[in-house]
DRENVOVO-20716 format. One record per residue: residue in three letters; x, y, z of N, C-alpha, C in turn. Coordinates in steps of 0.02 Angstrom, whole numbers. Layout:
PT,ala,X,Y,Z,X,Y,Z,X,Y,Z .
...
END
This chain:
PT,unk,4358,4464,4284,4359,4497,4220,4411,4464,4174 .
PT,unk,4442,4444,4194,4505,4422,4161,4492,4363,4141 .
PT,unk,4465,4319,4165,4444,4253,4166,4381,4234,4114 .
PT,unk,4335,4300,4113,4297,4330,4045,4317,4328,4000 .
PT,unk,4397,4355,3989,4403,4377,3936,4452,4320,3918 .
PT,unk,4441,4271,3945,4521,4201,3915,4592,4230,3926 .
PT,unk,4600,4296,3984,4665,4303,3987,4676,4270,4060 .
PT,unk,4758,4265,4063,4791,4214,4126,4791,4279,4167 .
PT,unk,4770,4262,4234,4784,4291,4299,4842,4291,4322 .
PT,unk,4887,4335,4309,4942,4325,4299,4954,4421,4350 .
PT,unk,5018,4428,4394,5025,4483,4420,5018,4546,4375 .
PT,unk,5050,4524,4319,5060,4566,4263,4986,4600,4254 .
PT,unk,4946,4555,4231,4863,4573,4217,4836,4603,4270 .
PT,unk,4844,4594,4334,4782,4604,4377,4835,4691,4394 .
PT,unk,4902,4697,4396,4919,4756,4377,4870,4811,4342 .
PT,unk,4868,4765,4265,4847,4824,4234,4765,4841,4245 .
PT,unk,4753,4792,4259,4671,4814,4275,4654,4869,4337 .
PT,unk,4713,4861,4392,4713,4893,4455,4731,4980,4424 .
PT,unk,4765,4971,4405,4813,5047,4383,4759,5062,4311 .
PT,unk,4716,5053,4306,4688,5084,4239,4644,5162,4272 .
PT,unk,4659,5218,4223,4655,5286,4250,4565,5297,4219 .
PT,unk,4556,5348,4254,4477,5374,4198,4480,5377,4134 .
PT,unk,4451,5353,4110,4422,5375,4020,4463,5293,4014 .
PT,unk,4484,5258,4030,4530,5172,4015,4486,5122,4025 .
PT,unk,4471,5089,3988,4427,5037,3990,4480,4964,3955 .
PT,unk,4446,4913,3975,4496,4854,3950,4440,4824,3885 .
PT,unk,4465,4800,3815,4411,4806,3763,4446,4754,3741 .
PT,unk,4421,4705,3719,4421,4633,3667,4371,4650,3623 .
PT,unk,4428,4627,3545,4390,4658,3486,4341,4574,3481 .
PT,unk,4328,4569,3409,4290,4507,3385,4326,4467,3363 .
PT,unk,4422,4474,3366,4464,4411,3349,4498,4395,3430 .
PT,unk,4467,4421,3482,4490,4382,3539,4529,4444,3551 .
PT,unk,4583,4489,3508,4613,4523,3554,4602,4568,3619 .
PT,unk,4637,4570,3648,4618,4621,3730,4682,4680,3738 .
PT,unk,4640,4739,3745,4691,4805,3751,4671,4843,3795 .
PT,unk,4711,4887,3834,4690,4959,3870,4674,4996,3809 .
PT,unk,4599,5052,3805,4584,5082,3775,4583,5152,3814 .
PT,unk,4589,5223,3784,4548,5287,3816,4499,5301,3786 .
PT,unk,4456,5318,3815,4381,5361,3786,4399,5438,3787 .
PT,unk,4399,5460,3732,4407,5528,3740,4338,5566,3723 .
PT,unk,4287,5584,3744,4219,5606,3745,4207,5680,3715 .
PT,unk,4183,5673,3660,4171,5748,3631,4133,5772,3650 .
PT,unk,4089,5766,3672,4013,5771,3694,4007,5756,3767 .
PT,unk,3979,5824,3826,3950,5799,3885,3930,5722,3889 .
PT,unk,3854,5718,3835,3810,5674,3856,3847,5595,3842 .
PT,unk,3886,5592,3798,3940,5546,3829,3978,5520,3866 .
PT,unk,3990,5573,3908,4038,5562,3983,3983,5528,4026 .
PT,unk,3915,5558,4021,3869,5525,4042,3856,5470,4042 .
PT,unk,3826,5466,3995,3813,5402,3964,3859,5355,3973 .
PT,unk,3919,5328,3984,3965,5284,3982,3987,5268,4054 .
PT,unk,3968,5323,4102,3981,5336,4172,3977,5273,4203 .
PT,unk,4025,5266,4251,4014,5186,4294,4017,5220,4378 .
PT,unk,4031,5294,4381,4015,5315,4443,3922,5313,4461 .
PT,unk,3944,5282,4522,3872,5272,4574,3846,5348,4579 .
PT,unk,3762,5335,4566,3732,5385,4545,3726,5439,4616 .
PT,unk,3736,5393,4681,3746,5430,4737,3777,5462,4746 .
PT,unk,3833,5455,4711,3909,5504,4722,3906,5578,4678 .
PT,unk,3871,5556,4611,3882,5606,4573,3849,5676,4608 .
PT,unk,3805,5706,4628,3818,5752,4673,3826,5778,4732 .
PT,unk,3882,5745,4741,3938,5747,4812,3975,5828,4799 .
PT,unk,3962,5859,4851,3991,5905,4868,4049,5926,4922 .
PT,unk,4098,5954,4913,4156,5932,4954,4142,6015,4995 .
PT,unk,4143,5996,5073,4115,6039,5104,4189,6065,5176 .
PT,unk,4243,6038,5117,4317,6063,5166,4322,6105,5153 .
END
């Protein structure tokens, strides 16, 4: 991903990609820049829609 985006593989980077929380996505605008972003979702069908959880998981029931 990093290598996508013309940034150096560098500890620093692969840091932040590792430690990025839900709703954080990594976003390069159209002048090259690259940032941690949050999605903050007003709307259900957005959380949806944007979802990168495996469709197997989503109704996982915790049966402890």
């Amino acid at each position: 991903m990093l290598e996508f985006m013309n940034k150096s593989v560098t500890e620093e980077n692969i840091k932040m990609l590792m430690e990025l929380e839900n709703r954080q996505a990594v976003f390069q605008d159209l002048d090259g820049r690259v940032g941690v972003i949050e999605f903050d979702a007003v709307f259900e069908q957005f959380i949806e829609c944007f979802s990168t959880t495996p469709e197997d998981t989503l109704n996982y029931e915790d049966v402890s």
